[in-house]
C-alpha positions as CSV (number, residue, x, y, z in Angstrom):
1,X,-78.5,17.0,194.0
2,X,-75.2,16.5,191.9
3,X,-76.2,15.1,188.8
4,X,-73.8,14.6,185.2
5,X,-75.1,14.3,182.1
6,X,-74.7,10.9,180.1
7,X,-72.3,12.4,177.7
8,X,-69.5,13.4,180.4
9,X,-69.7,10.7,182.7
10,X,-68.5,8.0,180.9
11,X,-64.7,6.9,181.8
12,X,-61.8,6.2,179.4
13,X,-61.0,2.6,179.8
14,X,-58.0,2.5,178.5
15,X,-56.9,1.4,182.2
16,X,-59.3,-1.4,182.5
17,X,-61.0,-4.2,180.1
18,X,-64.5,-3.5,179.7
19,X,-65.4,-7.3,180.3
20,X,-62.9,-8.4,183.2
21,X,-60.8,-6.9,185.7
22,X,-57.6,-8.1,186.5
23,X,-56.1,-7.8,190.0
24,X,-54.1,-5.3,188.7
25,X,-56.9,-3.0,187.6
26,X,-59.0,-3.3,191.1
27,X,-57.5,-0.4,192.4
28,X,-58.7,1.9,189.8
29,X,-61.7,1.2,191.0
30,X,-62.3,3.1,194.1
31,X,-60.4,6.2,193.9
32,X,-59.9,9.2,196.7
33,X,-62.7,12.3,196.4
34,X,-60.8,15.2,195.0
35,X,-64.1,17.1,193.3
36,X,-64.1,15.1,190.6
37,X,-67.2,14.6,188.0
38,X,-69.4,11.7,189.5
39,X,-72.6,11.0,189.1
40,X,-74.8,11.1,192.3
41,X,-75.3,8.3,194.6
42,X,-78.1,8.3,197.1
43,X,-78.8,5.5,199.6
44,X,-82.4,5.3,201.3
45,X,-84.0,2.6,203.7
46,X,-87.3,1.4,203.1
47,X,-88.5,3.0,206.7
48,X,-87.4,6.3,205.5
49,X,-87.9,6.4,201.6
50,X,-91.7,7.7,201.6
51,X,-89.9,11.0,203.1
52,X,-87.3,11.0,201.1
53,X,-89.2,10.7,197.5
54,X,-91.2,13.8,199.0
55,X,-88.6,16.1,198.1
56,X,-88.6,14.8,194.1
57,X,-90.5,16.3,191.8
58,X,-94.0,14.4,190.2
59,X,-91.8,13.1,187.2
60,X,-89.0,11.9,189.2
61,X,-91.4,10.3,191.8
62,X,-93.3,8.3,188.8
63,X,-90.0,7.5,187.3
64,X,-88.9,5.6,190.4
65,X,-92.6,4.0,190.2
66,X,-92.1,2.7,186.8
67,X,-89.2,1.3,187.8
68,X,-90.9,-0.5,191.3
69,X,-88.3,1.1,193.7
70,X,-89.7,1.5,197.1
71,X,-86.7,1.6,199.1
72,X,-86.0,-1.9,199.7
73,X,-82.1,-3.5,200.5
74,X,-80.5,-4.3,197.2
75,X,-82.9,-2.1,194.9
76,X,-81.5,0.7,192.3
77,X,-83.8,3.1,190.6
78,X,-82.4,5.7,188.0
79,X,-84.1,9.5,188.9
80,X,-84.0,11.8,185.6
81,X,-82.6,15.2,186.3
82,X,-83.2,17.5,183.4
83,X,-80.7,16.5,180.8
84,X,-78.9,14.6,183.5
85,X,-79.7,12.0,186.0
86,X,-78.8,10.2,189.2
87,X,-79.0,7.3,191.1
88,X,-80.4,5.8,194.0
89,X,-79.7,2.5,195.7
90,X,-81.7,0.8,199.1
91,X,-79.8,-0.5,201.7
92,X,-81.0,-2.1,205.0
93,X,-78.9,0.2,207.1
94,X,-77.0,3.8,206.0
95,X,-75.2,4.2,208.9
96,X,-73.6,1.0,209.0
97,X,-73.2,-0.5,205.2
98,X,-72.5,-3.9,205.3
99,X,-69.9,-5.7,202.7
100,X,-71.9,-6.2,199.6
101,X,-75.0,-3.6,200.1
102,X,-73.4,-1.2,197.2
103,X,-72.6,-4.7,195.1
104,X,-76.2,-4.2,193.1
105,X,-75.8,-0.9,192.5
106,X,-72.0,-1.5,191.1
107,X,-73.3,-4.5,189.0
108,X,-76.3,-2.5,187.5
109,X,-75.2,0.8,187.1
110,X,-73.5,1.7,183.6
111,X,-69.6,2.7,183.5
112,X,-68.7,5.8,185.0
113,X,-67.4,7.5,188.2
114,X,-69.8,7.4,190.9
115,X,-70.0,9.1,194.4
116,X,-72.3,8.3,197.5
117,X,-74.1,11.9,198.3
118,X,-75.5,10.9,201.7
119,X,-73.5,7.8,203.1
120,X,-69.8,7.0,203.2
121,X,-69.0,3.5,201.5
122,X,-67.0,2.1,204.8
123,X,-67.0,-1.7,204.5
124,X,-69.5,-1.7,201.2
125,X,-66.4,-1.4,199.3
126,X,-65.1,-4.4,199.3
127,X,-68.4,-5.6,197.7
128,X,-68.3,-2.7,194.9
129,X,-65.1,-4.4,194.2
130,X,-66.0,-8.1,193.8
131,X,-69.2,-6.9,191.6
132,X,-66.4,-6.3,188.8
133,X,-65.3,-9.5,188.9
134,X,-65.6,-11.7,185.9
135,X,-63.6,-15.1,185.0
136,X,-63.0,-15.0,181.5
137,X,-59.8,-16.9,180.8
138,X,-61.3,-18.8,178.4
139,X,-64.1,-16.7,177.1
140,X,-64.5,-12.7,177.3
141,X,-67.7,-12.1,179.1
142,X,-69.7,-9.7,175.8
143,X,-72.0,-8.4,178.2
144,X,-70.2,-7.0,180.9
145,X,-70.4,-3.1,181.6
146,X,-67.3,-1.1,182.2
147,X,-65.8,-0.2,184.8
148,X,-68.1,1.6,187.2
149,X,-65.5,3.9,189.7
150,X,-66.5,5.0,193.3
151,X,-65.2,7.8,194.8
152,X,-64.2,8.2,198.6
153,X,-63.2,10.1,201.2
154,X,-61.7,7.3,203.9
155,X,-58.9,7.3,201.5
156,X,-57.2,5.2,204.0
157,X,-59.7,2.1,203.9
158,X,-59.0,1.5,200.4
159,X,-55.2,-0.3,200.3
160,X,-57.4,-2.7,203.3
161,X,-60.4,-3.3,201.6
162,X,-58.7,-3.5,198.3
163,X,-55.9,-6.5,199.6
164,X,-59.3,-8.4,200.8
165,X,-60.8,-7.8,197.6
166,X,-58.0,-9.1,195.5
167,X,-56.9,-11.8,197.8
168,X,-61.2,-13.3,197.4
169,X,-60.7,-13.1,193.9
170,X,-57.9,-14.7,193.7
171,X,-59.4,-17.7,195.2
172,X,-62.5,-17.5,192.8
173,X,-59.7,-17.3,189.9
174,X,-58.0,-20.5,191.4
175,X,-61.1,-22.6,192.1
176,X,-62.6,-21.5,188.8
177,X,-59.7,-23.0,186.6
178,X,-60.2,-26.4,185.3
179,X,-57.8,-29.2,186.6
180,X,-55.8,-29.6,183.7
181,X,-54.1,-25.6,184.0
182,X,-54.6,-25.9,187.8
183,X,-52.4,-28.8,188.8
184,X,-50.2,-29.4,191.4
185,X,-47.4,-27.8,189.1
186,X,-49.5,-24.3,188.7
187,X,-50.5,-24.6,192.5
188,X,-46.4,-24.6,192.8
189,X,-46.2,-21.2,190.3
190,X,-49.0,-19.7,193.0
191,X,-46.4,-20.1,195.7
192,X,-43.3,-19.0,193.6
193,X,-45.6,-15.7,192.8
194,X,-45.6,-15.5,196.7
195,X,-41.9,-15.8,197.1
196,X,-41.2,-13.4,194.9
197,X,-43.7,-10.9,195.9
198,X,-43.0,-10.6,199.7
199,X,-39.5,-12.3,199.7
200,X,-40.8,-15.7,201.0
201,X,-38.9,-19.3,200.9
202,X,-39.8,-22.0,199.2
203,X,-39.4,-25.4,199.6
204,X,-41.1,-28.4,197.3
205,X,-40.8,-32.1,197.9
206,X,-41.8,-34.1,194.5
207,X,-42.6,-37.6,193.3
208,X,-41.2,-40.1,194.6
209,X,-38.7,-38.1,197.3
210,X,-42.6,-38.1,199.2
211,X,-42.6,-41.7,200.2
212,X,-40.2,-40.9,202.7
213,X,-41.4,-37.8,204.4
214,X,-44.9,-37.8,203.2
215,X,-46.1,-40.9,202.3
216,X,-50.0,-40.5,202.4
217,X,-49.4,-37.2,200.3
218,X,-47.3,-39.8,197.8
219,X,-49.5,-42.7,198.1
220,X,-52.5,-40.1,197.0
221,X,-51.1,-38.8,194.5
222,X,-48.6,-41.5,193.2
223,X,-51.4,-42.5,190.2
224,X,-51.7,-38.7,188.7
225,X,-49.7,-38.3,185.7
226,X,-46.2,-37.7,185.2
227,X,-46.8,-33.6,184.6
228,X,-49.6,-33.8,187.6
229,X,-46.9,-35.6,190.0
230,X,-47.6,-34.6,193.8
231,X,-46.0,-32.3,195.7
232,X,-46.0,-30.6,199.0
233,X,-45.6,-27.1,199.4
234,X,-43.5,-25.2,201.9
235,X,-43.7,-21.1,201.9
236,X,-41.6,-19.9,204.9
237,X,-41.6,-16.0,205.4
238,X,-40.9,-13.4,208.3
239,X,-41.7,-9.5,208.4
240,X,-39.1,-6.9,207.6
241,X,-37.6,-6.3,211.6
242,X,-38.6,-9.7,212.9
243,X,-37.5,-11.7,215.3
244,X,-37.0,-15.6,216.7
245,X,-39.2,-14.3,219.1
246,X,-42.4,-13.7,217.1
247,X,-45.4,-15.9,217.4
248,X,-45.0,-19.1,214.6
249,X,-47.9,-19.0,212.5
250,X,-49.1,-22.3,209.7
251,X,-51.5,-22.0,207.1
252,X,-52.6,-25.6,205.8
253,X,-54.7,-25.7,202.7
254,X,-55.8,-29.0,200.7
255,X,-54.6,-28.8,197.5
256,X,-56.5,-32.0,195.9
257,X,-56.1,-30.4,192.1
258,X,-59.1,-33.3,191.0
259,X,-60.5,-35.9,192.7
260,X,-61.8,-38.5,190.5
261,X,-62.7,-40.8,193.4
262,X,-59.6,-43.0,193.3
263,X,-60.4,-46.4,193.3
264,X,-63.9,-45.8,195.0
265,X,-65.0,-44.0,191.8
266,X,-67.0,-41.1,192.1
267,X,-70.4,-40.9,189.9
268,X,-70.6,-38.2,186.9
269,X,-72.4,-35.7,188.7
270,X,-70.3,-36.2,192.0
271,X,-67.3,-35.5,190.0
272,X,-68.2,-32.5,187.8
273,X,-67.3,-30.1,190.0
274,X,-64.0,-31.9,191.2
275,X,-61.9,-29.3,189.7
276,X,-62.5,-27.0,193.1
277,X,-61.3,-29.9,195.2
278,X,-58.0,-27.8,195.7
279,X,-60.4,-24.9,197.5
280,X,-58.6,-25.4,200.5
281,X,-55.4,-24.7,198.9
282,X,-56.9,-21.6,197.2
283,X,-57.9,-20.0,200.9
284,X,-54.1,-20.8,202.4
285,X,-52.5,-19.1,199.8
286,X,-54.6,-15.9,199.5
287,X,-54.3,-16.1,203.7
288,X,-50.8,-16.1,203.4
289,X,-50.8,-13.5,201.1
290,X,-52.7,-11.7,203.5
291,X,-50.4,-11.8,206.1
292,X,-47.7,-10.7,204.2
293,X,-48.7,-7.9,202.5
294,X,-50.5,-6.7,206.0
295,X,-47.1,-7.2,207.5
296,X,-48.1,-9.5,210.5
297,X,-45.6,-10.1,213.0
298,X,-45.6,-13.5,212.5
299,X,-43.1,-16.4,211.4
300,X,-45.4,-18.0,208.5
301,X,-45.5,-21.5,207.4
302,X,-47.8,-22.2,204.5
303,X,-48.3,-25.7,203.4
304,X,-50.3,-27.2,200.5
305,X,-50.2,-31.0,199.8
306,X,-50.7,-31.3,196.1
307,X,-52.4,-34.2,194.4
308,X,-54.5,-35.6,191.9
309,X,-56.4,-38.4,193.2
310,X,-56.7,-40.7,189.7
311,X,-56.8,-43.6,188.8
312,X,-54.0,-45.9,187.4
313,X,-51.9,-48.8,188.0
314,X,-50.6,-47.5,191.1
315,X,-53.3,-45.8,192.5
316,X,-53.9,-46.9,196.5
317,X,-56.8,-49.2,197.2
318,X,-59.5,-49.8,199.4
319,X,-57.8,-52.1,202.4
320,X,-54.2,-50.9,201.8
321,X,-52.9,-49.4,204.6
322,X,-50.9,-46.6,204.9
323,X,-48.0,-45.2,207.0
324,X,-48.0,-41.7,208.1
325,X,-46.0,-39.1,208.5
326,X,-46.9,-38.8,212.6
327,X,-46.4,-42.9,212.8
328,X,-49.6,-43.5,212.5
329,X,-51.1,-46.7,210.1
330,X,-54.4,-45.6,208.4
331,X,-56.4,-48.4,207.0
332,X,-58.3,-47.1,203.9
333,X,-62.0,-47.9,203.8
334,X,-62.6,-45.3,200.9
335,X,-60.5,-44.1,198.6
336,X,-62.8,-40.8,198.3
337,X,-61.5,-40.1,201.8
338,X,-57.9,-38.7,200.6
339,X,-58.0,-35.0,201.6
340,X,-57.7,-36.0,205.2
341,X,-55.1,-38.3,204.5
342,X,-52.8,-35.6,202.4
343,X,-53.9,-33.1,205.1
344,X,-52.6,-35.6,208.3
345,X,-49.2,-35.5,206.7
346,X,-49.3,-31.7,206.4
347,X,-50.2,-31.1,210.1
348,X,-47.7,-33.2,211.4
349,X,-45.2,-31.5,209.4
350,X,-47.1,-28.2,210.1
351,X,-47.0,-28.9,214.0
352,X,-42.8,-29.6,213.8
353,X,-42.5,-25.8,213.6
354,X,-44.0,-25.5,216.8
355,X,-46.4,-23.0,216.0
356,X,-48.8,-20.8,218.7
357,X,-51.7,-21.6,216.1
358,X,-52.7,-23.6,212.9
359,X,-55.6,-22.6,210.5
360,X,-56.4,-25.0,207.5
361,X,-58.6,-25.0,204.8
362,X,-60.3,-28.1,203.2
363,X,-62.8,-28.4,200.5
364,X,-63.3,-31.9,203.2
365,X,-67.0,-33.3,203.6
366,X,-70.2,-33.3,202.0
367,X,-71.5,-33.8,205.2
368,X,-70.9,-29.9,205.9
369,X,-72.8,-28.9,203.0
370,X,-75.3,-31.0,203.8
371,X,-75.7,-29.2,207.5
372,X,-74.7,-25.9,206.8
373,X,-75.6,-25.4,203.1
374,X,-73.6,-23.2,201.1
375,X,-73.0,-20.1,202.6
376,X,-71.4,-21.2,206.1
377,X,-68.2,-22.8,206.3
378,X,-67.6,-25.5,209.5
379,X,-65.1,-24.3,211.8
380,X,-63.9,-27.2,214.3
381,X,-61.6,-25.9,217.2
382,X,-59.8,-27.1,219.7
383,X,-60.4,-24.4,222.0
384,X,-63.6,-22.2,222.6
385,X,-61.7,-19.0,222.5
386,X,-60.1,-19.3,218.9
387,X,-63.8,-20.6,217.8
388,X,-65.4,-17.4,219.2
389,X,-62.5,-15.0,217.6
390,X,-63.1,-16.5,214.3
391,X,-66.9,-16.1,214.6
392,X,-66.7,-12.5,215.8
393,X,-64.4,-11.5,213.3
394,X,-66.9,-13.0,210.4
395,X,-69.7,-11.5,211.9
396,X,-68.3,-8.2,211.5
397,X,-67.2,-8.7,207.8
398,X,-70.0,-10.3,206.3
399,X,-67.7,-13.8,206.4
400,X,-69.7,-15.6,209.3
401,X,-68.5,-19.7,210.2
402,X,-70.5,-22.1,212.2
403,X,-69.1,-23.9,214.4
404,X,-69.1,-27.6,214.9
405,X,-68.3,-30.0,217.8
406,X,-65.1,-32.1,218.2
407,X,-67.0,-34.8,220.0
408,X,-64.2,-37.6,221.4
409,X,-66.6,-40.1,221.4
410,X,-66.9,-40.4,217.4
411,X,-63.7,-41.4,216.7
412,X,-64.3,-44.9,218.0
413,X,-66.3,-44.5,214.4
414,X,-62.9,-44.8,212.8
415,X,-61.8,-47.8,214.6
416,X,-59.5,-50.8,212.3
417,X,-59.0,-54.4,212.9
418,X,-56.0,-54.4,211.8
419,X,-54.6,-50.9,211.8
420,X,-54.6,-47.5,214.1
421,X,-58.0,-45.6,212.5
422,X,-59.2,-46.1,209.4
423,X,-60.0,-43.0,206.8
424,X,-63.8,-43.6,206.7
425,X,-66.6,-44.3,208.4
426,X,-69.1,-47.0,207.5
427,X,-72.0,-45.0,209.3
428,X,-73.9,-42.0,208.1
429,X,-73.5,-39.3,211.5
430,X,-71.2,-36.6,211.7
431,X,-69.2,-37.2,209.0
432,X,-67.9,-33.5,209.1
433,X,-66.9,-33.5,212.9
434,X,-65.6,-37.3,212.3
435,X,-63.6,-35.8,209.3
436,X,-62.1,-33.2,211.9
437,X,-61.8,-35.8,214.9
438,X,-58.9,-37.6,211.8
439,X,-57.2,-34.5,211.5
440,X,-57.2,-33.7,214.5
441,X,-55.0,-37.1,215.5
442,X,-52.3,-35.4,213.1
443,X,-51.9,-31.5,215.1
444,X,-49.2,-31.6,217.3
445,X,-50.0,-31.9,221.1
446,X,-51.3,-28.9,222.9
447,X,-51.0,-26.6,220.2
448,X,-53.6,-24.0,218.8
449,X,-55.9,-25.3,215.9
450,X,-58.5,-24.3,213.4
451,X,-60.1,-26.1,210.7
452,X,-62.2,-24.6,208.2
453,X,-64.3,-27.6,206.2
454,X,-65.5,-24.8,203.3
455,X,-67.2,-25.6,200.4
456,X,-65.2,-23.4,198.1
457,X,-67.9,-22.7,195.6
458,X,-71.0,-20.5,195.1
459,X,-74.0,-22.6,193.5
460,X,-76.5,-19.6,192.9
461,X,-75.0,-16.4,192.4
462,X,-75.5,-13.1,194.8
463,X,-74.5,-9.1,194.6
464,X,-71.0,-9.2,194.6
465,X,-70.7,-12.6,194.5
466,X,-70.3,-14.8,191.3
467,X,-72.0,-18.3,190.8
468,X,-68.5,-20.1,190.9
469,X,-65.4,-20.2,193.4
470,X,-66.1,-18.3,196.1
471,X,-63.8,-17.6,199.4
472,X,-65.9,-19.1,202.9
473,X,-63.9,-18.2,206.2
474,X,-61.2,-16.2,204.2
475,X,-62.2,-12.4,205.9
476,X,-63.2,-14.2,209.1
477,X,-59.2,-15.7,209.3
478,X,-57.3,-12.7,208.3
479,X,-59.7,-10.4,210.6
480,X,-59.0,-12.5,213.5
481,X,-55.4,-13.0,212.6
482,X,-54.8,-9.4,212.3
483,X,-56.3,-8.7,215.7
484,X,-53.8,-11.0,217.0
485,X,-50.6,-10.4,216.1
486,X,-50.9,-6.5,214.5
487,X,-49.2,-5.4,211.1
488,X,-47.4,-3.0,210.0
């Protein structure tokens, strides 16, 4: 068993902080296998760990006693060696890791350069990846290890593995910052960082030049501040080598910076974590980053309507009703219902491009939470097949949505005396497929669409994954997207 002493495996860190790492640093941690110093690595199974431990020695066998390890998923045990030591870490399954099955191991081993003796890392690295990451733009995390470094030899899953890596924690970086240094005007620096990076196009209607265009974004919005003014965000881009002929693809995100509630204030605790209303936003734009850096033969739309919903003199009221973009006159029952409304005006917009399919993102209804809990984001589809493509490609990276129905029938839930629909219900049922049944009045007729009602945030934390923004239906999209248009 390769073993290093304590003394030679630690790992200058003059590349990385010791309590953060940037997504600039991520890809010094997983580096190809060239021979180099490591410390050992060896994954077991419950089933198969009372053979395995045969073939320690007594001391090693009552270390891993001490320390309770019996094999079990998500368990690390340190084995001393002599003067050296290794490590060992349970998994449910070595011949297929899944995403975050090396995360404990990466969170509780000490800095140093690490390689897996008897497994090959596969899809676990993305996990080892997102165990580094720490949000401390506001306050260095003292109690963070260094950078722990896993060595590989599928050399040509890292650049993959790391773009999904960096593209999650960008979300959690986006979601995680407070409201006043995460307005619409920094959601508008995200998508200039885009243009610049890939050689996208952008295009930003502001203020007041939304009532014409975009007027439930603008009535949303209208009572934010003057340096929180709304917005709505257009990101065009087209591979290297393309053509008019490739596919039209839109990304729609919500991009609700805070929602106090509007007029139909929301309580204290309700609003607390209203800072990661703009969720939805996060996921389109580390989607679209996605698709360009993977080189997608696509022509790419992104949109993010970006609001506050405050309250102020000119805030929108309950009973006011609105025009739409699509014609449509919305009656507003809550003022607590504006995500769908900014949302309606992107999809129509979206759906002028004529695109072959339509994925947005929404941090929408509690209602999802309520039936799904925290960990499954509510897909709603028009067609079965996109549902099922979604679902697959979640299943197989650890990024699973549920689907929900689209039941007709519900929208009569939504029906005005006075207007088209209303925003809100006044009945408790499906308020997440009634939420979708809105949107869906705003996609364009017979065109390709999935929403993604995610909640955007991570109440109790998991290997890998930090209590905090977190990225629901992210790896599912670009999966799917990827096996249906190619890359470079």
């Amino acid at each position: 068993m390769s073993t290093l002493p304590l003394a030679q495996f630690a790992r200058d860190k003059s590349s990385l902080k010791a309590n953060d790492v940037s997504m600039n640093d991520t890809k010094e941690l997983i580096q190809p296998d060239r021979g180099q110093d490591a410390v050992s690595i060896h994954l077991v199974t419950q089933d198969g760990y009372e053979d395995w431990v045969k073939s320690l020695s007594t001391g090693q066998r009552a270390a891993l006693t001490a320390q309770k390890f019996t094999g079990g998923a998500g368990q690390t045990g340190i084995v001393p060696d002599g003067d050296a030591w290794f490590a060992v870490g349970g998994v449910a399954n070595k011949e297929k890791l899944s995403s975050y099955c090396l995360a404990g191991l990466a969170e509780q081993l000490p800095e140093g350069t690490y390689r897996l003796e008897n497994a090959e890392a596969g899809a676990a690295m993305f996990g080892w990846l997102t165990a580094h990451y720490r949000f401390t733009r506001y306050r260095e995390d003292e109690n963070a290890a260094g950078p722990r470094v896993l060595l590989t030899k599928q050399a040509a899953a890292i650049e993959p593995l790391l773009a999904e890596a960096e593209a999650e924690m960008l979300v959690r970086d986006l979601i995680n910052t407070p409201a006043e240094d995460m307005g619409p005007a920094a959601l508008e620096a995200e998508f200039e960082k885009l243009a610049k990076a890939y050689g996208g196009t952008l295009k930003v209607t502001k203020g007041d030049a939304l009532e014409q265009g975009y007027p439930m974004v603008h009535a949303v919005g209208r009572a934010a501040a003057r340096h929180h003014a709304p917005r709505m965000l257009h990101l065009t881009w087209q591979a290297k080598g393309g053509s008019d002929k490739d596919l039209v693809l839109a990304i729609v995100g919500k991009g609700v910076c805070f929602d106090s509630g509007g007029l139909d204030i929301k309580p204290a605790a309700g609003m607390r974590l209203m800072k990661k209303d703009m969720g939805g936003a996060a996921h389109a734009i580390a989607l679209a980053g996605l698709v360009m850096r993977g080189g997608l033969k696509v022509q790419l739309h992104l949109f993010v309507p970006a609001v506050e919903n405050a309250i102020s003199g000119p805030a929108f009221r309950p009973g006011d009703v609105l025009d739409s973009r699509k014609g449509h006159k919305v009656e507003i029952h809550n003022t607590d219902a504006e995500g769908r409304l900014i949302l309606g005006d992107a999809l129509t917009r979206a759906s002028e491009e004529e695109p072959e399919l339509i994925i947005d993102f929404a941090t929408l209804t509690g209602a999802a939470r309520i039936a799904l809990g925290p960990d499954f984001p509510a897909l709603m589809t028009r067609r079965d097949e996109t549902a099922a493509d979604l679902i697959a490609a979640g299943k197989a990276n650890d990024d699973e949505p549920w689907r929900m129905p689209l039941p007709e029938g519900y929208f009569d839930y939504l029906k005005s005396d006075i207007a088209d629909f209303t925003n809100a219900q006044s009945n408790p049922y499906a308020g997440a497929s009634v939420a979708g049944l809105f949107l869906d009045k705003f996609v364009g007729e017979g065109i390709e669409w999935a929403h993604f009602d995610t909640f955007g945030w991570r109440p109790f934390p998991k290997p890998g994954r930090t209590k905090g923004g977190a990225a629901y239906g992210l790896r599912a999209s670009w999966h799917a997207l990827k096996a249906r248009y190619g890359g470079e």
